[in-house]
Biopython code that builds the backbone (N, CA, C, O; Angstrom):
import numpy as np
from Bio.PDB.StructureBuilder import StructureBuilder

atoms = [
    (1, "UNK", "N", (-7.619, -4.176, -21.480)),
    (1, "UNK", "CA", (-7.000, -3.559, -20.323)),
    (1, "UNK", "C", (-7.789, -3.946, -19.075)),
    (1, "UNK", "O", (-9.015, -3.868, -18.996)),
    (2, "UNK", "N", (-6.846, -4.439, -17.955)),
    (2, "UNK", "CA", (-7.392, -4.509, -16.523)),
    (2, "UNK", "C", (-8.325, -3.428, -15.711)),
    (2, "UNK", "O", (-8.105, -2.256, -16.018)),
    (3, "UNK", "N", (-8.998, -3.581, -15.051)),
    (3, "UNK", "CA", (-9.675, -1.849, -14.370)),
    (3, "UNK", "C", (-8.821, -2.607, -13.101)),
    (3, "UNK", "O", (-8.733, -3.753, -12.658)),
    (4, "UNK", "N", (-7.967, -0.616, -12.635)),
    (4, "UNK", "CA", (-7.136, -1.000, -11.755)),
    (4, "UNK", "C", (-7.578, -1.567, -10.491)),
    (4, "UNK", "O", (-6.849, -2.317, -9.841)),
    (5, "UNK", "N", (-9.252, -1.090, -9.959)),
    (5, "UNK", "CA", (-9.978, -1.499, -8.908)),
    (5, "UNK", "C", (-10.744, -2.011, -9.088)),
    (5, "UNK", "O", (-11.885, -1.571, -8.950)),
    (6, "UNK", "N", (-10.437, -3.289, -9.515)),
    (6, "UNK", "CA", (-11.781, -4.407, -9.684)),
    (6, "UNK", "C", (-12.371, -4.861, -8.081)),
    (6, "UNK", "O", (-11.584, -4.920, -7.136)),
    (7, "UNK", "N", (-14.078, -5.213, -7.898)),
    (7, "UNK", "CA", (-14.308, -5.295, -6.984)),
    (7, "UNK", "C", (-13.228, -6.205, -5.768)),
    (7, "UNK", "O", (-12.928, -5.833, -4.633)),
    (8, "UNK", "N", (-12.891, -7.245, -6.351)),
    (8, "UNK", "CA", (-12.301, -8.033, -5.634)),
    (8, "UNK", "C", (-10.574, -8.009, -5.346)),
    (8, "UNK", "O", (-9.994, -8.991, -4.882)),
    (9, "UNK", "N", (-9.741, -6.483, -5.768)),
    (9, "UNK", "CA", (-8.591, -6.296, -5.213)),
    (9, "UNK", "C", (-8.312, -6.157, -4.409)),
    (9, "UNK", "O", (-8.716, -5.063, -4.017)),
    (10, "UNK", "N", (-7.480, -6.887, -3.382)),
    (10, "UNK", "CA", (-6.719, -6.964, -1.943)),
    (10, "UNK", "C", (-5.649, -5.569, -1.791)),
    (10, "UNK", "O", (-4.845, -5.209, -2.651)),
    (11, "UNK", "N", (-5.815, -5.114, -0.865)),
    (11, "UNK", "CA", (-4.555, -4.502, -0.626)),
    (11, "UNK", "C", (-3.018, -4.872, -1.188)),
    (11, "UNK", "O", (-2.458, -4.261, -2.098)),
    (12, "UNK", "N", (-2.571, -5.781, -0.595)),
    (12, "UNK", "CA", (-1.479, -6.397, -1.601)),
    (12, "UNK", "C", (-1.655, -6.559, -2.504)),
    (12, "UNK", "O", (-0.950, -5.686, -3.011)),
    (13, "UNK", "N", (-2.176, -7.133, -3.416)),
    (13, "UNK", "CA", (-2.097, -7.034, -4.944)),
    (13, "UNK", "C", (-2.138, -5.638, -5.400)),
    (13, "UNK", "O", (-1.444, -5.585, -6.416)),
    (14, "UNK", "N", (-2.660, -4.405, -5.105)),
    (14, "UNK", "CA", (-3.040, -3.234, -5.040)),
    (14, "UNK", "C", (-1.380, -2.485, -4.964)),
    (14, "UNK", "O", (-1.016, -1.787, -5.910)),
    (15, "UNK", "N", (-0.471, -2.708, -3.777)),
    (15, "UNK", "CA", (0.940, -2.678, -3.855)),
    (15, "UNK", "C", (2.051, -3.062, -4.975)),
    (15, "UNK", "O", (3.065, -2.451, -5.313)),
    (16, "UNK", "N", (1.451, -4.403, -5.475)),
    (16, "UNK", "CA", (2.519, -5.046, -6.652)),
    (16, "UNK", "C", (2.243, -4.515, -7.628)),
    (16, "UNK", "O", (3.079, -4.413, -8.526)),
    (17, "UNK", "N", (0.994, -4.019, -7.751)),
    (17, "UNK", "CA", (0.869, -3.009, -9.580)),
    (17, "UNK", "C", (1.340, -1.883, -9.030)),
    (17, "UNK", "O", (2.156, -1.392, -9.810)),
    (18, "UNK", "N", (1.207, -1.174, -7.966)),
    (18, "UNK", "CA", (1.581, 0.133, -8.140)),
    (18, "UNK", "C", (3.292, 0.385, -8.121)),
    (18, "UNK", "O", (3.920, 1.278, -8.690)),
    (19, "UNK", "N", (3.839, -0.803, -7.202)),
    (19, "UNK", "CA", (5.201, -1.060, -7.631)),
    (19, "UNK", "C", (5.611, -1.247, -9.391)),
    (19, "UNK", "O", (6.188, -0.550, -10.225)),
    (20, "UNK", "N", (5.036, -2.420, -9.378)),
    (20, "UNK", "CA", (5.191, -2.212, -10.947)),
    (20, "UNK", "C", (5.108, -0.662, -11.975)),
    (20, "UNK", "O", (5.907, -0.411, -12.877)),
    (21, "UNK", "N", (4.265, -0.013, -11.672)),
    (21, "UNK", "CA", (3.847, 0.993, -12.419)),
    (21, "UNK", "C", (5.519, 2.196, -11.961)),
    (21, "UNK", "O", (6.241, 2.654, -12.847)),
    (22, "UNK", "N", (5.700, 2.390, -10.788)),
    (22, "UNK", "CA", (7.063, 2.982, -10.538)),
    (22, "UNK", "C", (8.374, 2.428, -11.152)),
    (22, "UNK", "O", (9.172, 3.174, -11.721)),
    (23, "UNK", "N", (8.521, 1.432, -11.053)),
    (23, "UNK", "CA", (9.621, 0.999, -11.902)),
    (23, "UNK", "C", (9.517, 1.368, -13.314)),
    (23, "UNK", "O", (10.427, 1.773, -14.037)),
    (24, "UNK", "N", (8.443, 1.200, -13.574)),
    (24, "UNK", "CA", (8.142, 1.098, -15.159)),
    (24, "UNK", "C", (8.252, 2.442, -16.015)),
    (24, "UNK", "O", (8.792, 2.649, -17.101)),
    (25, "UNK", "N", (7.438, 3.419, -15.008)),
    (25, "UNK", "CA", (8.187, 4.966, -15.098)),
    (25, "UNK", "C", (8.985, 5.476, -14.724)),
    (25, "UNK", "O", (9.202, 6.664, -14.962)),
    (26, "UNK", "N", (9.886, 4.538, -13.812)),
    (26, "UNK", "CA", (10.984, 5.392, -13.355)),
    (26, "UNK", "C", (10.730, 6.554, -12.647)),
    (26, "UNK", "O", (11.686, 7.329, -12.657)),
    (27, "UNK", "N", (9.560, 7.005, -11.912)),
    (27, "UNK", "CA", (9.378, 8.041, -11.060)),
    (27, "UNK", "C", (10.061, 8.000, -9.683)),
    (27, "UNK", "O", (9.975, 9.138, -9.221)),
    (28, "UNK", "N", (10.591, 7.328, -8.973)),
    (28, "UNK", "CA", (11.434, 6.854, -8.297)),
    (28, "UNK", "C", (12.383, 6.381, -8.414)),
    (28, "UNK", "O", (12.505, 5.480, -9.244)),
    (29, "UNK", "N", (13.740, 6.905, -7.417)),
    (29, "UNK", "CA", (14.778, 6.081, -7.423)),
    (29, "UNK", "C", (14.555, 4.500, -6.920)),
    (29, "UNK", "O", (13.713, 4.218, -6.067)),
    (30, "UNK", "N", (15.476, 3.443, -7.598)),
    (30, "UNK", "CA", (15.327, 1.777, -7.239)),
    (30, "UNK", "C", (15.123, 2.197, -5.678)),
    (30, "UNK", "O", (14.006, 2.122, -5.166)),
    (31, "UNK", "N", (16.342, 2.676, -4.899)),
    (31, "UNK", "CA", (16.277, 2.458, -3.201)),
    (31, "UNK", "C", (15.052, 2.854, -2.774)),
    (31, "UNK", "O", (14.566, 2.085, -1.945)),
    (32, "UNK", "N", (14.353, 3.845, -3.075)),
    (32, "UNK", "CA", (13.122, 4.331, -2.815)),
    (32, "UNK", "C", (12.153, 3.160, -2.770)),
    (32, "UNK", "O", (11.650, 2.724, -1.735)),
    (33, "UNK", "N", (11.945, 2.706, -3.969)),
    (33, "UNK", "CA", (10.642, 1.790, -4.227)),
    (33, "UNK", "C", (11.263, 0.620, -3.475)),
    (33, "UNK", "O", (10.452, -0.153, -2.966)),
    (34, "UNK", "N", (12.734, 0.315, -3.294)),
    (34, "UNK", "CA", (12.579, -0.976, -2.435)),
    (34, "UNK", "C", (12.243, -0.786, -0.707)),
    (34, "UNK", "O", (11.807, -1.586, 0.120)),
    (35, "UNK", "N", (12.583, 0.381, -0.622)),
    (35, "UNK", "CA", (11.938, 0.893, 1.249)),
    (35, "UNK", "C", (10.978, 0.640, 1.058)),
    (35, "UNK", "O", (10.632, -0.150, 1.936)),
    (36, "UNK", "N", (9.672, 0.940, -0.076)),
    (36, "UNK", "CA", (8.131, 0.939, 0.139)),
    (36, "UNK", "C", (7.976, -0.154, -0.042)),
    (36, "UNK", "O", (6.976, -0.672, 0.454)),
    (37, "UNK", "N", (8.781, -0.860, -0.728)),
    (37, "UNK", "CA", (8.825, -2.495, -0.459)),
    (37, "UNK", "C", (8.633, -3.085, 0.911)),
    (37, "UNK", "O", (7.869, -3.960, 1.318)),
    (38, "UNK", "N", (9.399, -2.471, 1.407)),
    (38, "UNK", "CA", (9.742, -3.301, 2.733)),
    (38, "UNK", "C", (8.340, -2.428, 3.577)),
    (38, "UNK", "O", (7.598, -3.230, 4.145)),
    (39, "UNK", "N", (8.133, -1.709, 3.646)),
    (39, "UNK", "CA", (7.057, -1.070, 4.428)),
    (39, "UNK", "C", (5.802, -1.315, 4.211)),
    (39, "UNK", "O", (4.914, -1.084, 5.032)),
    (40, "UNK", "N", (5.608, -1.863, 2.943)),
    (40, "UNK", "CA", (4.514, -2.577, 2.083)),
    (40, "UNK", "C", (3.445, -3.612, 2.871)),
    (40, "UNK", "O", (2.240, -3.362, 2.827)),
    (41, "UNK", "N", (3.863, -4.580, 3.465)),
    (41, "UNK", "CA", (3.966, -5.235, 4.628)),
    (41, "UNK", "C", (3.085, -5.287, 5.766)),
    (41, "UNK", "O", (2.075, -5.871, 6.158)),
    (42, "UNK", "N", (4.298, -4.022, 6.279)),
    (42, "UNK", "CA", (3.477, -3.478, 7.373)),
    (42, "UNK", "C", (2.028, -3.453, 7.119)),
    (42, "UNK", "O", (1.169, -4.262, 7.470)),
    (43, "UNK", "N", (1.922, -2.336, 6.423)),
    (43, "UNK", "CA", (0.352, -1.605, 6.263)),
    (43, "UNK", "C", (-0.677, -2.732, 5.726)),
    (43, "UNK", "O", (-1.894, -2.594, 5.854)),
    (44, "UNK", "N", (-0.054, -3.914, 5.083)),
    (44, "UNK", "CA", (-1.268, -5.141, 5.033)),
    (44, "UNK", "C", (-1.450, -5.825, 6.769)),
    (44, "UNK", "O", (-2.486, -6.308, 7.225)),
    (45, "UNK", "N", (-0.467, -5.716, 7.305)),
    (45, "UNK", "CA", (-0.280, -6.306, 9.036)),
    (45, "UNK", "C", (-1.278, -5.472, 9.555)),
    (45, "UNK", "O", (-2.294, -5.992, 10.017)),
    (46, "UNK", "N", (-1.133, -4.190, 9.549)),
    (46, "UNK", "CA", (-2.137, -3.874, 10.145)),
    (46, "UNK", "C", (-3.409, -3.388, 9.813)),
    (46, "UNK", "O", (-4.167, -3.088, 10.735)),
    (47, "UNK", "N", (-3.784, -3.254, 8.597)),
    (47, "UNK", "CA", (-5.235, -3.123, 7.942)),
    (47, "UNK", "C", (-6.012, -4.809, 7.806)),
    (47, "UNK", "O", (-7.190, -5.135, 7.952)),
    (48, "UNK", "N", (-4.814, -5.624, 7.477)),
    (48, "UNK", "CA", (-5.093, -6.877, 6.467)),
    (48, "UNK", "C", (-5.120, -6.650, 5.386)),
    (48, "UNK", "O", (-5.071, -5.503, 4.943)),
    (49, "UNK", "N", (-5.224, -7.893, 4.548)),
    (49, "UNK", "CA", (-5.275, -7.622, 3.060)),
    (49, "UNK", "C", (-6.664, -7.048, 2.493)),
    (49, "UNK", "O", (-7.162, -7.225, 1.381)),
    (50, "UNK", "N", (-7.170, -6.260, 3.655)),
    (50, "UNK", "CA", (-8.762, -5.802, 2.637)),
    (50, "UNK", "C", (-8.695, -5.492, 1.472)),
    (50, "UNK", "O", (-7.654, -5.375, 0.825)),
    (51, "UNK", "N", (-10.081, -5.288, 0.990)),
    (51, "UNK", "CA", (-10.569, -5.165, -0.547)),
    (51, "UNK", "C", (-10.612, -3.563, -0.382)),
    (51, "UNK", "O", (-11.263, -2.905, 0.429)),
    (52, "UNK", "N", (-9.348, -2.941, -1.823)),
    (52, "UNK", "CA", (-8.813, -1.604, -1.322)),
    (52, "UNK", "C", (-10.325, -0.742, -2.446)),
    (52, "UNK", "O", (-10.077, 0.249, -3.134)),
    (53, "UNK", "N", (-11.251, -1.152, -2.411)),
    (53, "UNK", "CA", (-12.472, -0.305, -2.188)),
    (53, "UNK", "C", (-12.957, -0.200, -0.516)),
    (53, "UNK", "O", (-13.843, 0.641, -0.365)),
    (54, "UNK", "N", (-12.696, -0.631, 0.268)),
    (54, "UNK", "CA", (-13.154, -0.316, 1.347)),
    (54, "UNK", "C", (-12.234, 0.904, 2.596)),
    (54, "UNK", "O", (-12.439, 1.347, 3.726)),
    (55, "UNK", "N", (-11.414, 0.998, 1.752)),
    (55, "UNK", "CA", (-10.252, 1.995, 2.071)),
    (55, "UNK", "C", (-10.795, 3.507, 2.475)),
    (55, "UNK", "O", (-10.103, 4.081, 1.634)),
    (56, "UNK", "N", (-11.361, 4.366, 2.989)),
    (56, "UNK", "CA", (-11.556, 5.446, 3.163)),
    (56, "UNK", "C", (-10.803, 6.501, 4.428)),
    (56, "UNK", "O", (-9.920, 6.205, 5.233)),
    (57, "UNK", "N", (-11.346, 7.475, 4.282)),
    (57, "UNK", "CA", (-10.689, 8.615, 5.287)),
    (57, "UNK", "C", (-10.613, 7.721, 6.857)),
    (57, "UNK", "O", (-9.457, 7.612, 7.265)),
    (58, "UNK", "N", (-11.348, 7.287, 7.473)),
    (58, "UNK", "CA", (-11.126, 6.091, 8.482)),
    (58, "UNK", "C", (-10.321, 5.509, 8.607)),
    (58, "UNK", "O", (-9.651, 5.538, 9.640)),
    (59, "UNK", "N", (-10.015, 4.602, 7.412)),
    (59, "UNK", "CA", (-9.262, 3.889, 7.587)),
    (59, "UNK", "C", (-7.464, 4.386, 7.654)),
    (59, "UNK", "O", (-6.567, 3.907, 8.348)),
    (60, "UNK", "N", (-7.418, 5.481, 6.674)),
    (60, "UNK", "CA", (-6.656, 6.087, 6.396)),
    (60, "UNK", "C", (-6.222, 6.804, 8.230)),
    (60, "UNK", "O", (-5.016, 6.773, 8.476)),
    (61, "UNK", "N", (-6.868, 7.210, 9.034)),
    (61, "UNK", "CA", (-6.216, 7.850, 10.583)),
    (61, "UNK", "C", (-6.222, 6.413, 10.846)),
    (61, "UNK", "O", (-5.098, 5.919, 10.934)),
    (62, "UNK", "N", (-6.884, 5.884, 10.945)),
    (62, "UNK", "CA", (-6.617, 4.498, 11.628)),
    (62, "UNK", "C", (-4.776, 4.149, 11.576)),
    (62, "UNK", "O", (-3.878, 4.265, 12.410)),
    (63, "UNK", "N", (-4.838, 3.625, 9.962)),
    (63, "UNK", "CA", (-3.755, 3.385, 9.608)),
    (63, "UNK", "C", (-2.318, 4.801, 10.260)),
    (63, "UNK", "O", (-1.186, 4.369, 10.478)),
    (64, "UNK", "N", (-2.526, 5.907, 10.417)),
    (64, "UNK", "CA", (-1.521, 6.693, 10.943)),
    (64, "UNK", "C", (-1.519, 6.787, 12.263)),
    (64, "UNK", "O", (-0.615, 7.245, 12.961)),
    (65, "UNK", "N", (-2.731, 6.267, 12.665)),
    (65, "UNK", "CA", (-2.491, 6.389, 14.489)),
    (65, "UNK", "C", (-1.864, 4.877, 14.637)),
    (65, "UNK", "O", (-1.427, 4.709, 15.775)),
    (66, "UNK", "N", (-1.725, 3.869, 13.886)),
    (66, "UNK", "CA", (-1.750, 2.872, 14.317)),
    (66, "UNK", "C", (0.233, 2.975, 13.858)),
    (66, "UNK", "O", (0.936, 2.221, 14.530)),
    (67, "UNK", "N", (1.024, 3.931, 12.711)),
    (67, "UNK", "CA", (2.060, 3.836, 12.703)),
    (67, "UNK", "C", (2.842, 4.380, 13.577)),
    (67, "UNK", "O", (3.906, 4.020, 14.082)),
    (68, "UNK", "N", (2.024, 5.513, 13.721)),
    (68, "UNK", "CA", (2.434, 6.629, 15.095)),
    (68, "UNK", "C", (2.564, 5.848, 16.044)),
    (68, "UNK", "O", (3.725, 5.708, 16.430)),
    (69, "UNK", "N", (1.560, 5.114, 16.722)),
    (69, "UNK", "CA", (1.868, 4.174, 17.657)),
    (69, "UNK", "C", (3.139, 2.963, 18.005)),
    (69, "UNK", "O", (3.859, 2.745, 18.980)),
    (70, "UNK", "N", (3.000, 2.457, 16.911)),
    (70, "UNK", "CA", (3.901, 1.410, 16.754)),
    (70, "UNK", "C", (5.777, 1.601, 16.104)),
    (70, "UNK", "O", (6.829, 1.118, 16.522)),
    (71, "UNK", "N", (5.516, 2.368, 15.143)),
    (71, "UNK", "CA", (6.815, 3.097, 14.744)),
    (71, "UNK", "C", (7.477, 4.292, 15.307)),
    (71, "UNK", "O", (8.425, 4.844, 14.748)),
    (72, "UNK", "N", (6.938, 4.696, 16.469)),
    (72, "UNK", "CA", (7.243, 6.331, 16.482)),
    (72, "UNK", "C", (8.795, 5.716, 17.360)),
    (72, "UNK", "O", (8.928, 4.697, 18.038)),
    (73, "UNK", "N", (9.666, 6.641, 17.061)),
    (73, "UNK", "CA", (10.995, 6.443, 17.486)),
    (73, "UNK", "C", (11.132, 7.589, 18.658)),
    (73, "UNK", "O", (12.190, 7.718, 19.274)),
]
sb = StructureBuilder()
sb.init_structure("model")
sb.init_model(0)
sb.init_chain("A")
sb.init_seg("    ")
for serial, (resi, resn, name, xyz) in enumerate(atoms, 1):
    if name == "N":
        sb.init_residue(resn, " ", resi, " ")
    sb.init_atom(name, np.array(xyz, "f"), 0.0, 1.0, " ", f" {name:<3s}", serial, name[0])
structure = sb.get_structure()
């Protein structure tokens, strides 16, 4: 078995298993997981593809001031 956070996982790759893992349980409807598809994206645009050990509470407002900013309707 893989360890899901090996030192060297990117953000995106980090997205395609966890996609995978929703389909696979069916915890979501298809339309659902394909929106986070599409939004998927985004959040590598604006973090980058960092190494999702470096991910913390920081980064995390970062990332919501930065959607707030840019998405707010």
């Amino acid at each position: 078995m893989f360890e899901i956070f090996s030192d060297k996982l990117k953000l995106s790759q980090s997205f395609s298993r966890y996609f995978r893992k929703l389909e696979a349980d069916a915890l979501l409807a298809p339309s659902s997981i394909a929106k986070y598809r599409d939004i998927a994206p985004r959040l590598v645009k604006i973090l980058g593809d960092i190494n999702v050990k470096k991910i913390n509470g920081e980064t995390i407002i970062y990332l919501k001031s930065e959607l707030n900013r840019k998405y707010k309707h």
